[in-house]
N, C-alpha and C positions, 0 to 999 in steps of 0.2 A: 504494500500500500504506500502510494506515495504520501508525503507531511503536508501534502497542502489539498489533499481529498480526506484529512483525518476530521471526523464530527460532520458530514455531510448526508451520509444515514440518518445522524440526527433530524437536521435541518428537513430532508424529504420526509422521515415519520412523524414532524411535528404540522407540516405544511398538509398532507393526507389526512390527518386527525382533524385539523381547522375544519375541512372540505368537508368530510363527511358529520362532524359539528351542523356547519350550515344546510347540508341538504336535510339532514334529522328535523331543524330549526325550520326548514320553509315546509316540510310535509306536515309537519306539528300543527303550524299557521292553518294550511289546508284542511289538515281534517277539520280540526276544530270550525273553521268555519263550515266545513260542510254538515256536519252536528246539527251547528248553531240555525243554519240555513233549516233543515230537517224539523226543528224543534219549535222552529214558529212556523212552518208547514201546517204540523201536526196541533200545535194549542189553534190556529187559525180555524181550521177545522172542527178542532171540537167546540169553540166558542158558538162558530155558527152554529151547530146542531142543538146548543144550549140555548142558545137564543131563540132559535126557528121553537123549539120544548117549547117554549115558555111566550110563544107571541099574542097567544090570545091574553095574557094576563096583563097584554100592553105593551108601548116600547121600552119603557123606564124601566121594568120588571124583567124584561127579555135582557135588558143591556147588564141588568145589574147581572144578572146570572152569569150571562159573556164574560164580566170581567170576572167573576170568582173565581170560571176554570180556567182562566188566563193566569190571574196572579197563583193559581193553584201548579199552573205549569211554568211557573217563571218566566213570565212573558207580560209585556205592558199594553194593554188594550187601547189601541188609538184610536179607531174608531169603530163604532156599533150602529147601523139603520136598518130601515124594512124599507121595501119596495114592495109595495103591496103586500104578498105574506113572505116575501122573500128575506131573509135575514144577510145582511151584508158586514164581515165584522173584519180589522186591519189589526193587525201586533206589531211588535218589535221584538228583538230579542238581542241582548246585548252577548258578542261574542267574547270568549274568555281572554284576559290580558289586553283586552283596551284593540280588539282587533278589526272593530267596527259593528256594526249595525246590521242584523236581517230580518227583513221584513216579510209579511206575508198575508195574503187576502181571500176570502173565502166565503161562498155564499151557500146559504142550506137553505130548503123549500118547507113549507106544511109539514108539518109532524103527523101522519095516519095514527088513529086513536084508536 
């Protein structure tokens, strides 16, 4: 081994560690948001179906229900209306580590009794 390629294994196993660091760090990002993405999907959804429950009792009634399974599902009800008997409801969901915002919208019909 030459004196002046001594500690350069070093240098290439600290420099491959970094790299594979960062790709670990940007899939992490991704899931998580694809989670995050899924999760106000899924509370959007069932807001509506809570609300559409509950439309004969009113909009105020419908809405309030919407937000209960919303905050039930860690999610923040932005907004809640009817179109006729149609129930229209909007979330947010805060993704983990400050990684942004996902939203999602959802309409459910008449609830058969």
């Amino acid at each position: 081994m030459l004196r002046d390629e001594r500690g350069s294994a070093t240098v290439w196993t600290a420099g491959a560690i970094a790299a594979l660091l960062a790709v670990a760090g940007l899939l992490f990002a991704l899931g998580s948001a694809v989670v995050t993405r899924h999760r106000a999907t899924d509370a959007a959804d069932l807001a509506a179906l809570a609300a559409a429950g509950q439309a004969e009792q009113g909009t105020s009634a419908a809405c309030a229900q919407a937000r209960s399974v919303a905050e039930r599902m860690s999610v923040r009800l932005v907004g809640c209306r009817f179109e006729q008997w149609d129930a229209l409801v909007e979330v947010e969901a805060d993704a983990p580590g400050g990684l942004g915002v996902a939203s999602a919208h959802a309409r459910a019909g008449p609830v058969a009794r």
